[in-house]
C-alpha positions as CSV (number, residue, x, y, z in Angstrom):
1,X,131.4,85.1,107.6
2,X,128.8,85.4,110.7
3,X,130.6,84.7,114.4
4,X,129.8,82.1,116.2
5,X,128.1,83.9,118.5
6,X,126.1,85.8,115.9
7,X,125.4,82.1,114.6
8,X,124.7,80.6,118.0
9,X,122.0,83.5,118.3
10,X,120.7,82.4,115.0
11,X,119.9,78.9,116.1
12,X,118.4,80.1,119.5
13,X,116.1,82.5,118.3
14,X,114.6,79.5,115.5
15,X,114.3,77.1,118.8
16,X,112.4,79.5,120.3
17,X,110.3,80.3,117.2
18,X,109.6,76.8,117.2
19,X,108.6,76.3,120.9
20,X,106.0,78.9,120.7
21,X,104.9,77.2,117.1
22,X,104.8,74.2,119.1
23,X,102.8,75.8,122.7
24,X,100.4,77.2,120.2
25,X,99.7,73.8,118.9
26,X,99.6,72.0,122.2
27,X,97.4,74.8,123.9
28,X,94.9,74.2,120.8
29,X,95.2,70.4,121.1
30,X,94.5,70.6,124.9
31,X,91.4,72.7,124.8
32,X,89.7,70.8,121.8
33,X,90.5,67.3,124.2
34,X,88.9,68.8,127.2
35,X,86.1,70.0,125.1
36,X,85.5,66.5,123.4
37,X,85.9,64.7,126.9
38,X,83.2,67.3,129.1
39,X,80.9,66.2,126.2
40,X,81.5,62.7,126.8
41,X,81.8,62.5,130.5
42,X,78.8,64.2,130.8
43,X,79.9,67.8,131.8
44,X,78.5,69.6,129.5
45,X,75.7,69.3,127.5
46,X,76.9,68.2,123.7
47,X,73.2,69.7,122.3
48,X,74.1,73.0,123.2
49,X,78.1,73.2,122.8
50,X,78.6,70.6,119.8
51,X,81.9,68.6,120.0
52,X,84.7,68.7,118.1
53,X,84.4,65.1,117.0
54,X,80.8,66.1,115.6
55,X,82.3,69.1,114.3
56,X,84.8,67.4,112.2
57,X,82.1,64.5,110.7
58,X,80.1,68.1,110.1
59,X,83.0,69.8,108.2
60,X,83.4,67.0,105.9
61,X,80.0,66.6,105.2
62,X,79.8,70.7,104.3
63,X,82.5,70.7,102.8
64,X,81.5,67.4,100.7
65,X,78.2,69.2,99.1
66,X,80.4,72.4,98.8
67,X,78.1,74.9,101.2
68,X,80.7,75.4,103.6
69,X,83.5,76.5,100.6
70,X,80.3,78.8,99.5
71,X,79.5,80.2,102.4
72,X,83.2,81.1,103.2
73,X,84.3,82.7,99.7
74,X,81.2,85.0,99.8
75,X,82.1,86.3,103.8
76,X,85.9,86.8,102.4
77,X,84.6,88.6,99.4
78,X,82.6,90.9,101.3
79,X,85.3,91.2,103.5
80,X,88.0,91.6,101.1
81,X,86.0,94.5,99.4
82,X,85.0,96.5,102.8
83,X,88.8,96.0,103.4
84,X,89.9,97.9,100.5
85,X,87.2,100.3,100.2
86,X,87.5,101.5,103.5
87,X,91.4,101.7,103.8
88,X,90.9,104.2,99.8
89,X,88.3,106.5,101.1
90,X,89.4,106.6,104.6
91,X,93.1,107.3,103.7
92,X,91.6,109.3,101.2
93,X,89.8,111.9,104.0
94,X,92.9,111.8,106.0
95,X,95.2,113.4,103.4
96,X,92.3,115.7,102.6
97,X,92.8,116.9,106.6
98,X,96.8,117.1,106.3
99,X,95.9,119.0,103.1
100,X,93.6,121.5,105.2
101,X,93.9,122.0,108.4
102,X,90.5,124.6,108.9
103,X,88.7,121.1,107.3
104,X,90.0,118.9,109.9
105,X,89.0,121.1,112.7
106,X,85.6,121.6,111.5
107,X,85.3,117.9,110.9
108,X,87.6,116.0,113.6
109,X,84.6,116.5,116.1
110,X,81.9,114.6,114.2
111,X,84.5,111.9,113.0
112,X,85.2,111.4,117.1
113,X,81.5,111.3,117.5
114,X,80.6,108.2,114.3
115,X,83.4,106.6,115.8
116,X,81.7,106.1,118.9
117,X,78.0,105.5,117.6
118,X,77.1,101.8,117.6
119,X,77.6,100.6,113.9
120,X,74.8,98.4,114.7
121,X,72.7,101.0,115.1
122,X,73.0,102.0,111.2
123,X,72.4,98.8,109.7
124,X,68.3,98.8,109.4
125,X,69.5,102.4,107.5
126,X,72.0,100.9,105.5
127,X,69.0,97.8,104.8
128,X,66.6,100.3,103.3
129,X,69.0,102.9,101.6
130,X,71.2,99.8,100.0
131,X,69.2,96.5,100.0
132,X,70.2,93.6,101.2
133,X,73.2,92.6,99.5
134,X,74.9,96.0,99.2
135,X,73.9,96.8,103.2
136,X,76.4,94.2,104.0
137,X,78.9,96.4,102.6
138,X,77.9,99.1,103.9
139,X,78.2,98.4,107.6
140,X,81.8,96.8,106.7
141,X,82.8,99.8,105.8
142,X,80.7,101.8,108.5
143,X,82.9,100.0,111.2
144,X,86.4,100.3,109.8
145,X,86.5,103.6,107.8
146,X,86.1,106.1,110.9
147,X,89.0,104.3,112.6
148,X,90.7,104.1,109.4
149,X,90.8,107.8,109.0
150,X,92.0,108.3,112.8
151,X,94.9,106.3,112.6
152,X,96.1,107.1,109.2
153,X,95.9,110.8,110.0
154,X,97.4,110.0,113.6
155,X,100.3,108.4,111.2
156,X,100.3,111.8,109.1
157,X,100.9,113.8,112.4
158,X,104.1,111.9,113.3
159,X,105.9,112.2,110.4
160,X,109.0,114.8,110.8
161,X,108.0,117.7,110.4
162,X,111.6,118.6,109.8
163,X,111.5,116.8,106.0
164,X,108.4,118.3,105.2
165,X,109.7,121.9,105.8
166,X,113.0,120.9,104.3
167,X,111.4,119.9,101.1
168,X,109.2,123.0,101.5
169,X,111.9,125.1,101.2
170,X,113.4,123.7,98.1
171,X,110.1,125.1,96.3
172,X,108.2,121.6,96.8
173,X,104.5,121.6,96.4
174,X,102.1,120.1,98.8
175,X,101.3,117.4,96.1
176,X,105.3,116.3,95.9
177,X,105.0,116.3,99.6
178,X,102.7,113.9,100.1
179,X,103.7,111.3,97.3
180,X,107.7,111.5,98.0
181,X,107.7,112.2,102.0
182,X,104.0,111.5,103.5
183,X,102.7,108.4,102.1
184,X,106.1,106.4,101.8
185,X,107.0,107.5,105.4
186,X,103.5,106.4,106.4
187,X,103.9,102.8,105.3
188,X,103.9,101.2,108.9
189,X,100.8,103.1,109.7
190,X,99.0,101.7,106.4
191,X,99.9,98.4,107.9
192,X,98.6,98.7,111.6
193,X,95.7,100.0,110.2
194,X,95.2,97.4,108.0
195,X,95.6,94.5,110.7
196,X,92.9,96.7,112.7
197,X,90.6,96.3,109.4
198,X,90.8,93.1,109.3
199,X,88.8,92.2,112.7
200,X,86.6,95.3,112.3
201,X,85.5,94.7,109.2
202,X,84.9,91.0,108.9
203,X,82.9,91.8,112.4
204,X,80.9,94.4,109.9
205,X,80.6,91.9,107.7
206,X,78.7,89.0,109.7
207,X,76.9,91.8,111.4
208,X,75.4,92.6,107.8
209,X,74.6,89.1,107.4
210,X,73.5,88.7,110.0
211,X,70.5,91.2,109.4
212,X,69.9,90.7,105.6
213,X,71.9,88.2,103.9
214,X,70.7,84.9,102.5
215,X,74.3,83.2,102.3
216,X,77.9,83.5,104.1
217,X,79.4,82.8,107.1
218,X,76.9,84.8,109.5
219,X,73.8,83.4,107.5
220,X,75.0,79.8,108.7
221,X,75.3,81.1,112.2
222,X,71.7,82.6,112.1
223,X,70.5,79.8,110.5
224,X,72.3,77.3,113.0
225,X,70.7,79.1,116.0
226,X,67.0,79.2,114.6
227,X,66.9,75.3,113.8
228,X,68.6,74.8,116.9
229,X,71.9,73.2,115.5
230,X,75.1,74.3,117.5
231,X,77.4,72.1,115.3
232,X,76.2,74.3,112.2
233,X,77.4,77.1,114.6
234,X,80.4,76.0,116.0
235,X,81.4,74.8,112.0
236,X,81.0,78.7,110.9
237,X,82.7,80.2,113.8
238,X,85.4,78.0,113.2
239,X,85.7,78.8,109.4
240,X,85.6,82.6,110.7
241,X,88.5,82.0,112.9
242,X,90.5,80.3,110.4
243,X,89.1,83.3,107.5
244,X,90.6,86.0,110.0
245,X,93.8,84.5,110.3
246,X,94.3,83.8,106.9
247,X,93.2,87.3,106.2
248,X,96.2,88.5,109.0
249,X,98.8,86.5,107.7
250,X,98.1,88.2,103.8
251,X,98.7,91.1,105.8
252,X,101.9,90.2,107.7
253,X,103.0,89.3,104.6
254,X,102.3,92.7,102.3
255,X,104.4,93.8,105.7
256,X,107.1,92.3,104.8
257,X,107.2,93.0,101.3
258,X,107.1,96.9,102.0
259,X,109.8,96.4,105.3
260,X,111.6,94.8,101.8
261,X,110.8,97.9,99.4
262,X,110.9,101.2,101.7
263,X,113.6,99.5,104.0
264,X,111.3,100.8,107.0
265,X,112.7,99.2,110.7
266,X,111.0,97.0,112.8
């Protein structure tokens, strides 16, 4: 049995859960009225920042001949695939530099210097080297595999050292180390890293399409802006808002699941 007090905490920390559910909503609700009302009243111009009454008769009409629901699966999928490529070979590089330490010195320097090197840069590269599907992949994983390797081996370097040299003197190899100490311990790193990912790489993502792709998300946007159709815009930047956060809450809830399974503190 729970005190009362323990109880009474209970019920004010859901309150509070649902007033900031509720702010959210209301904060959402009052910038879409003042939006649709500035268009109206005449203070700002509705050809050239849409309205969100003309972007819901435009989501339905999308959605209707099935473009939109296109569009959308084939940004996620490219962004579900630079995701998990970039989170295996850049978690991948960073065990190979806790394996070595002579390779990470020799390599740290030019993995600071990528990081800072506009992705953008790379992507008429990526265009002739991959073509223009496979390009779009490539700059996903451009953008989010450098800081991918920085943060998991960041993770690496604050693991005790204490366990490690514990199970080193017990005759453990380096192998045992990293499956039964490293990469368990390193779960909460996996997962920052992963909620970084997600923005970084959906941003490589409709930069790809931007440059060389004939469908998703960024195509629309392209496409809105040469025809001269902000509505088309404002549709797709509202379906990338709403793939990003979809895409976050997957991975708030794989955080959960291994809080669950490695019993790791919040």
């Amino acid at each position: 049995m729970s005190s009362p007090l323990y109880e009474r905490y209970l019920r004010l920390q859901k309150r509070r859960q649902r007033l900031v559910l509720w702010s959210r909503l209301a904060v959402l609700a009052a910038f879409l009225g003042l939006w649709e009302f500035a268009a109206r009243s005449g203070w700002i111009d509705p050809m050239l920042t849409s309205r969100p009454s003309q972007l819901a008769s435009a989501f339905r009409e999308l959605a209707f001949e099935g473009n939109l629901l296109r569009h959308t699966w084939i940004t996620g999928w490219e962004t579900l695939v630079g995701i998990v490529v970039s989170m295996l070979l850049g978690t991948g590089i960073a065990v190979g530099f806790w394996w070595s330490t002579f390779a990470s010195r020799v390599l740290e320097p030019y993995v600071v210097v990528l990081n800072a090197l506009p992705k953008v840069a790379l992507g008429p590269i990526f265009y002739i080297w991959l073509g223009d599907r496979y390009s779009i992949y490539g700059m996903a994983v451009a953008i989010s595999i450098i800081v991918t390797i920085i943060m998991v081996e960041s993770g690496f370097k604050e693991i005790s050292k204490s366990k490690l040299k514990l199970m080193e003197s017990f005759g453990a190899t380096r192998g045992q180390m990293l499956r039964m100490v490293l990469l368990p311990a390193s779960i909460p790193y996996f997962i920052a890293t992963l909620k970084v990912n997600v923005g970084l790489t959906l941003v490589g993502v409709v930069m790809g399409e931007f440059l060389s792709s004939k469908a998703g998300l960024g195509y629309l946007i392209i496409y809105g802006g040469q025809v001269f159709q902000m509505t088309l815009v404002m549709v797709s930047i509202a379906m990338l808002a709403l793939l990003s956060a979809l895409l976050y809450g997957a991975v708030n809830a794989l955080e959960l699941l291994a809080r669950r399974r490695y019993h790791h503190e919040e």
